[in-house]
Structures are given as C-alpha cells and as structure tokens.
C-alpha positions as CSV (number, residue, x, y, z in Angstrom):
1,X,-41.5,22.7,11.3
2,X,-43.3,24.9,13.7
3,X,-42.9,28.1,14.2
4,X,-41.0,27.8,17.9
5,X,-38.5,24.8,16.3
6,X,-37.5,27.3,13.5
7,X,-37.1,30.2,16.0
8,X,-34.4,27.7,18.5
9,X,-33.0,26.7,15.0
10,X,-32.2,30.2,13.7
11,X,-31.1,30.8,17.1
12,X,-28.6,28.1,17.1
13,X,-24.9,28.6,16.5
14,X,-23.5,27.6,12.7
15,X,-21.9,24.5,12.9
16,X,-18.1,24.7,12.3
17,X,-17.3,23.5,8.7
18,X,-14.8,21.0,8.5
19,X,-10.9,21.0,7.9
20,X,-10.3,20.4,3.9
21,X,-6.4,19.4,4.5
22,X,-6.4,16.0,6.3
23,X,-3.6,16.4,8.8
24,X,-0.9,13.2,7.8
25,X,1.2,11.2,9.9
26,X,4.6,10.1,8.4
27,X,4.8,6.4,8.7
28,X,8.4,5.1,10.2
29,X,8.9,2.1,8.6
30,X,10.8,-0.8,9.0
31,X,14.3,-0.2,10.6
32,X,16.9,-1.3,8.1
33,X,18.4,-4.7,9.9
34,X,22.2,-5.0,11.6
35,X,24.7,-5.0,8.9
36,X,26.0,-7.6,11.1
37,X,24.0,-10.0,9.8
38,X,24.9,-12.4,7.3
39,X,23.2,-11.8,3.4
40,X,22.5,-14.9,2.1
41,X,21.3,-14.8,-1.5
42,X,18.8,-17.2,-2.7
43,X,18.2,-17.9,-6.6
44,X,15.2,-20.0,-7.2
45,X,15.5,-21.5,-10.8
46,X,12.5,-23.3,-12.6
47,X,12.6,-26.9,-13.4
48,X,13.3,-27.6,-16.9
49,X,10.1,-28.3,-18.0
50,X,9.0,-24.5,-16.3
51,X,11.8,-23.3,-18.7
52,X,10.2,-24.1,-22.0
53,X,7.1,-22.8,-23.4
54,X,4.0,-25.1,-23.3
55,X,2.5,-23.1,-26.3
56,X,5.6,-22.7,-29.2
57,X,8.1,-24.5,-27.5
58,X,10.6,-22.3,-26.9
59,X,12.6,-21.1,-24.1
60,X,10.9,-18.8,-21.6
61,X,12.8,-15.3,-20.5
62,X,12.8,-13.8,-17.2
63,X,10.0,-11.5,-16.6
64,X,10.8,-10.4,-13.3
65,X,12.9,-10.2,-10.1
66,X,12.1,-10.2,-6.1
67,X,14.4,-8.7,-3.8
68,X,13.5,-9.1,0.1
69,X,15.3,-8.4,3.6
C-alpha cells in the first residue's frame, strides 16, 4: 500500500464488531385442532408374513409407535 491509502485507512472509523448473541424468534407452531373434531384411531397391523422373522423364524415384536393429528 502507499503511503496516502494507509493515511485514509488509519483515518477510517473501526468497523463495529458484530453481536455474539443471535437474537431468536420463538416459533408458534401449529394450533392444536377443534376438539370438535372427531379422533379416529387407525392401527395398521402387518400381514402375516411381515409378522415372522425371515432370518430365525420367529415372531417379530413392535419396535415402535406413530402418533399424528
């Protein structure tokens, strides 16, 4: 740099640091539905041949559970 670029440089006003703590907006969400409205509760079984394991044999257990509005 020359000499005149290093004099406007020194000259120049720090620039302002920036904010650390992002500022964070609280989401709303979904609105919970009517309770008017009717639940209807859907089980989804496997067939039979889902049921039973394809390497010993054996009857499969439930691993897990879905719940949804």
């Amino acid at each position: 740099m020359s000499t005149p670029e290093v004099q406007a440089e020194s000259a120049r006003a720090p620039v302002p640091e920036r904010p650390t703590e992002k500022r964070v907006r609280k989401h709303p969400g979904r609105q919970a539905l009517p309770a008017e409205l009717p639940r209807v509760e859907q089980v989804i079984a496997c067939t039979p041949e889902q049921c039973i394991c394809a390497g010993c044999g054996k009857e499969t257990a439930v691993i897990g559970h879905e719940e949804s509005e």
